[in-house]
VMD Tcl script that draws the C-alpha trace (Angstrom):
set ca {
  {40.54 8.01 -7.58}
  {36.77 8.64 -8.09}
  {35.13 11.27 -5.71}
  {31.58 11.25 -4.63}
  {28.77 13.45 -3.35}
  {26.77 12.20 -0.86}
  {22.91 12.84 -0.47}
  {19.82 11.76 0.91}
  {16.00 11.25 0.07}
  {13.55 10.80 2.98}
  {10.41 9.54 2.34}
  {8.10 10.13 5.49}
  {4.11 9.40 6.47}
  {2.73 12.40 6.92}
  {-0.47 10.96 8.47}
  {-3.99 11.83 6.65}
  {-5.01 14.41 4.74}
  {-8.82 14.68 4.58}
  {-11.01 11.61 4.84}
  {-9.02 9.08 2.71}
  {-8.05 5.58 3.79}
  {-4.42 6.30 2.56}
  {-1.19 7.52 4.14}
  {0.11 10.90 2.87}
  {3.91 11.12 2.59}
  {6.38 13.78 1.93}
  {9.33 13.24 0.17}
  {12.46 15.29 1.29}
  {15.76 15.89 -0.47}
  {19.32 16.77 1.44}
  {21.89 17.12 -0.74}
  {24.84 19.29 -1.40}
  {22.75 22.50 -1.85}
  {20.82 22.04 0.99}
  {17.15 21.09 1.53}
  {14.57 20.74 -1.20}
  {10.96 19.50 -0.58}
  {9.89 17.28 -3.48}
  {6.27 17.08 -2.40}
  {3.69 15.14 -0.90}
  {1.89 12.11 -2.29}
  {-1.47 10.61 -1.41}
  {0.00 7.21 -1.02}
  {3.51 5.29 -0.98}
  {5.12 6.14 -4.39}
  {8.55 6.83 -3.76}
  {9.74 5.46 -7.22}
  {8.61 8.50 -8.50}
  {11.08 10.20 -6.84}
  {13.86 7.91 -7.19}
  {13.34 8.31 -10.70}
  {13.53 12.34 -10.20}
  {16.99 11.59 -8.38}
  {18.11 9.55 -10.91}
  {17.65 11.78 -13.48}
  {20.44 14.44 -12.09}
  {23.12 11.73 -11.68}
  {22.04 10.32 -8.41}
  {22.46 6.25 -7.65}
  {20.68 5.01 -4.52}
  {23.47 2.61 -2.54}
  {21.34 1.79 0.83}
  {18.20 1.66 1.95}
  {16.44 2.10 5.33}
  {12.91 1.63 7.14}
  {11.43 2.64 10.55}
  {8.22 0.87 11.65}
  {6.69 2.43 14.76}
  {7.32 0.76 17.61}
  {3.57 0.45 18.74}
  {2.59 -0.61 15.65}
  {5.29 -3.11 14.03}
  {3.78 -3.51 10.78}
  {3.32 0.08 9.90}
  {6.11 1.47 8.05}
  {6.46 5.07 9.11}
  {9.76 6.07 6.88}
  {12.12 5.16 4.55}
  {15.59 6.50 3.79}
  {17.35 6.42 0.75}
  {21.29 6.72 0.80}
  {22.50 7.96 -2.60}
  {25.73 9.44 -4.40}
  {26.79 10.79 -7.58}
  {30.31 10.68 -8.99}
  {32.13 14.17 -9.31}
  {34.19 15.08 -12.19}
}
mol new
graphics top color blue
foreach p $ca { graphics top sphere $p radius 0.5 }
foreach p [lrange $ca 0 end-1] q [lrange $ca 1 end] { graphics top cylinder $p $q radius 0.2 }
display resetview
């Protein structure tokens, strides 16, 4: 039987940081040791993260989006679902 940890990476706007035209966004990581902040980025880049994930073991299984509901065509997160196998 193959056992799994279970994580999560959530990649949130974070508004404006200065006087750029882009969204900031931090990238959070909950996983089995808790909390880790992975940064923020000037713009939406989360495959630079998914790649960080990856790295330690972790496969992404589902993802999810939330668009603000006053403004449906801005995306205002996105959650990754991920697991690695356990030996």
């Amino acid at each position: 039987m193959t056992r799994w940890q279970y994580a999560r990476l959530e990649y949130r706007s974070a508004g404006t940081l200065g006087a750029d035209r882009f969204m900031d966004w931090d990238a959070v990581f909950h996983g089995p040791d808790g909390v880790e902040r992975w940064g923020t980025d000037e713009r939406f880049d989360d495959l630079r993260h998914l790649n960080r994930a990856g790295e330690s073991g972790w496969q992404a299984y589902d993802r999810g989006s939330v668009f603000l509901h006053t403004e449906p065509y801005r995306l205002h997160a996105v959650t990754y679902s991920m697991r690695r196998r356990v030996a």
